[in-house]
N, C-alpha and C positions, 0 to 999 in steps of 0.2 A: 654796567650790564651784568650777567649773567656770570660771567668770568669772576669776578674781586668782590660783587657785593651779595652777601646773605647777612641779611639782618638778621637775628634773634625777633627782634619785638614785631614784626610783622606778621608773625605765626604764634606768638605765647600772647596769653594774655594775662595783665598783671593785676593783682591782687588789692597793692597798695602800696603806697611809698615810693623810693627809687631803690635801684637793682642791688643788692649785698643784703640791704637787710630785710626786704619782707621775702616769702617766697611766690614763686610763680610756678603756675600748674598749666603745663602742656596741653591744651585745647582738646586732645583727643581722648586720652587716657586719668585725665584727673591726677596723673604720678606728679607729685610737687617735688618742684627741682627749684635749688637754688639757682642763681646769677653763675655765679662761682660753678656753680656743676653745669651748668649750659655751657658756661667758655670752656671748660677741659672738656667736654662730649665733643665738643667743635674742633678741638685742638688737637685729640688726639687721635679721632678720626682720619684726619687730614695727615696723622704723623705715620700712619698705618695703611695711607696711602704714595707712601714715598715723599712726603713735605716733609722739608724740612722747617721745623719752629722756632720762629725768632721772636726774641720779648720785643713790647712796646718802645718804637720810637720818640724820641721827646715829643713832646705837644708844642716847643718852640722848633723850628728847623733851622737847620746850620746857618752861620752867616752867608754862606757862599747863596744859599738861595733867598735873596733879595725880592722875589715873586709873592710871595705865601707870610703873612706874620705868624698862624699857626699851622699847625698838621689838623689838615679839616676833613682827609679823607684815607682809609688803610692805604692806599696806594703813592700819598705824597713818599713815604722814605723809600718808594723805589724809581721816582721820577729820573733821577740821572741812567738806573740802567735800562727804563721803558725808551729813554732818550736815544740810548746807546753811547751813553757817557762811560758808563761805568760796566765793569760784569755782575752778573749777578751772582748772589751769594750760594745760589742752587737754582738747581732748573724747576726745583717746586719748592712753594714757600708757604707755610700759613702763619699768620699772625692775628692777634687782638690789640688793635692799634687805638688805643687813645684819642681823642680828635678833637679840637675846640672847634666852633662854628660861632664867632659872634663877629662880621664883618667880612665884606670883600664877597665873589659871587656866591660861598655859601652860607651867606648872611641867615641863619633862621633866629635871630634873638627877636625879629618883631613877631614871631611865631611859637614860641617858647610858650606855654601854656595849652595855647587853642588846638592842640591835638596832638596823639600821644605818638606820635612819630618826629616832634621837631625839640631837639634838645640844644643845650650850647655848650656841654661836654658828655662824650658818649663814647663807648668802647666800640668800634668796626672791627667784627670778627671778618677774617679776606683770606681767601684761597689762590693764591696766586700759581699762574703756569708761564715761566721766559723760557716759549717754545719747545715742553714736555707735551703738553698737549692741548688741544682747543673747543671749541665748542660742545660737541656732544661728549667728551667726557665730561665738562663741567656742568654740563646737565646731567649726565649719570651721579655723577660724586653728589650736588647738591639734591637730588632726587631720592637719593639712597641713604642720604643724611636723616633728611626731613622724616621718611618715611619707615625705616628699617633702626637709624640711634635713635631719632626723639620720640618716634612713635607716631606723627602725627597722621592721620587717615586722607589718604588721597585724594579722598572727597571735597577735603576743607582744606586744601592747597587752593589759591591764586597766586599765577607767576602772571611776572612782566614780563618783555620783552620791548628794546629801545625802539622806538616806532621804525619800519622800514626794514626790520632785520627779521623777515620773512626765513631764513635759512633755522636761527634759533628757534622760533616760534615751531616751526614742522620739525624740530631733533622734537622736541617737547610734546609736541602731539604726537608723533609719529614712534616714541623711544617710551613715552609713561601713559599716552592717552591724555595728556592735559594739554585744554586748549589756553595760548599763553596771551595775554592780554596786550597789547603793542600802547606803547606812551612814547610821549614827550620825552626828551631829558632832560626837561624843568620837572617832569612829574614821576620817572621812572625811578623807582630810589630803593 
């Protein structure tokens, strides 16, 4: 949802190649920003909003979690304390979390090519909140991301929202004027 996922590539559009070496130019303003200058706009945004920043979790997960062969999502290395296994490291977190996907439900390797959102290793940049705050801040924070650090124009925003989750969808109309589009969670990504 709304909370842990902003993608980068869903609002940039790329140039050529994969992320580090060609550059990519921010849909509104034409300012070409590297990969490398998207993740630290992301990161220290988020560090300027009281997150604390953690480096990437391995892309293998400990043996104790027998569920997962890789880390497929930014929120797997916080599964024990989403569990309430564990505390969390801080009540706000952001990371650029590494991720494999080739097997198990987020299987995207027979999708690999046919469209520029399915990869089988890819950086999840996540904003995480363990009960600092919830929904409409995480539409202000990524609202004020998008539109005030990358620049992009509010016009050419399309959000999601998890089908049925009527509350998100009216923060998002009701707090930016964007009406938020409700999906699947096979399709909401």
């Amino acid at each position: 949802g709304v909370l842990a996922r902003r993608r980068t590539s869903s609002v940039i559009s790329q140039r050529e190649g994969l992320c580090g070496r060609p550059k990519l130019a921010a849909i509104s303003t034409g300012t070409v920003r590297t990969c490398n200058e998207l993740r630290s706009a992301f990161l220290e945004y988020f560090e300027k909003q009281g997150h604390l920043r953690l480096p990437s979790a391995s892309v293998v997960p400990p043996q104790s979690d027998g569920s997962i062969l890789f880390t497929t999502a930014g929120m797997v290395p916080f599964k024990d304390v989403i569990l309430g296994l564990k505390e969390a490291p801080a009540d706000r977190v952001t990371t650029s979390q590494r991720c494999i996907r080739a097997g198990g439900k987020h299987n995207d390797l027979e999708e690999v090519g046919t469209s520029p959102r399915h990869h089988t290793l890819f950086e999840m940049l996540g904003n995480f909140s363990f009960g600092s705050y919830f929904k409409r801040d995480a539409v202000f924070f990524a609202h004020e991301f998008l539109t005030k650090t990358i620049g992009l124009p509010q016009d050419r925003l399309r959000v999601t929202v998890l089908q049925g989750d009527d509350e998100t969808a009216e923060i998002w109309k009701k707090e930016t004027g964007i009406i938020a589009y409700q999906s699947s969670a096979q399709h909401n990504f």
